[in-house]
C-alpha positions, 0 to 999 in steps of 0.5 A, a space after each residue: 500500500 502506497 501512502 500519499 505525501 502529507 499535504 502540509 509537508 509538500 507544501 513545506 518542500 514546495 516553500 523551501 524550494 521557492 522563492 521565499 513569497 508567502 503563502 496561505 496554507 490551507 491544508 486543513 480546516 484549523 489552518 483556515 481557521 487560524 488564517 494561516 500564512 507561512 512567510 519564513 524559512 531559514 535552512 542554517 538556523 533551521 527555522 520556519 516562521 508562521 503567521 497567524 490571524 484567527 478570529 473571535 472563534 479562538 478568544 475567551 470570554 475576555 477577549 483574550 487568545 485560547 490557550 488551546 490556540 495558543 498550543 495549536 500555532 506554536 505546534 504546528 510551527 514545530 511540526 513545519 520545522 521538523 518536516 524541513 529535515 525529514 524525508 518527503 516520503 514520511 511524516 511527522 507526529 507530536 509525542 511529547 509537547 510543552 507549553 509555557 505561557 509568558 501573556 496574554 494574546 490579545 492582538 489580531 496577528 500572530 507569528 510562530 518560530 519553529 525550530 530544530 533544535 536536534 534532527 534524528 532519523 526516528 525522533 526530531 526535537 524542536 522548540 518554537 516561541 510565539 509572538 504577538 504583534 512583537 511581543 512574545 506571549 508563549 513558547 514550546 518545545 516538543 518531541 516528534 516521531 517521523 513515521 
């Protein structure tokens, strides 16, 4: 049985392959309603750099980001990462992820730093900070499986 490419990894290689130009991904219903744009990669400093602008549907009752939220940018800032050293023909998966929140995220634009910090040929290790609108509100690091 032959397993199609991970969608988001395609569009991680198609990125880092191209020109540097922005684009919307739209891989899945979370990005979309997270309005999702890859803008960065760096291949020395292993680092791919995501931005958001989600909506009220991610704020609490005081108007502040949701932590779940919060959690979803910062991890698939790290997944973005991790794909950039893994064959195309696998994938990648959170095993362990951990959280700390620094702020509130209370503006309408958001950008996460995913970064490699050890690649492997089973296990990538990555760490990602979350901004926003300059201003550091949250960071993470995480243990993921290449499958």
């Amino acid at each position: 049985m032959t397993i199609a490419p991970n969608p988001d990894h395609v569009l991680m290689r198609a990125f880092m392959a191209g020109d540097g130009v922005a684009v919307a991904v739209e891989t899945n219903g979370l990005f979309r309603a997270l309005n999702t744009t890859l803008v960065g990669y760096d291949a020395g400093a292993r680092t791919v750099t995501l931005r958001y602008e989600p909506g009220d549907l991610f704020r609490q009752g005081s108007g502040v980001m949701q932590g779940g939220a919060i959690s979803a940018m910062l991890d698939f800032a790290m997944a973005f990462a991790a794909m950039t050293t893994v064959e195309l023909t696998s994938s990648v998966t959170t095993t362990a992820m951990n959280t700390t929140f620094y702020a509130a995220g209370n503006g309408a634009v958001y950008e996460a730093l995913g970064k490699v910090e050890k690649p492997g040929r089973r296990v990538v290790f990555t760490s990602a900070i979350l901004s926003c609108e300059g201003r550091q509100i949250a960071a993470a690091t995480s243990t993921l499986l290449v499958v």
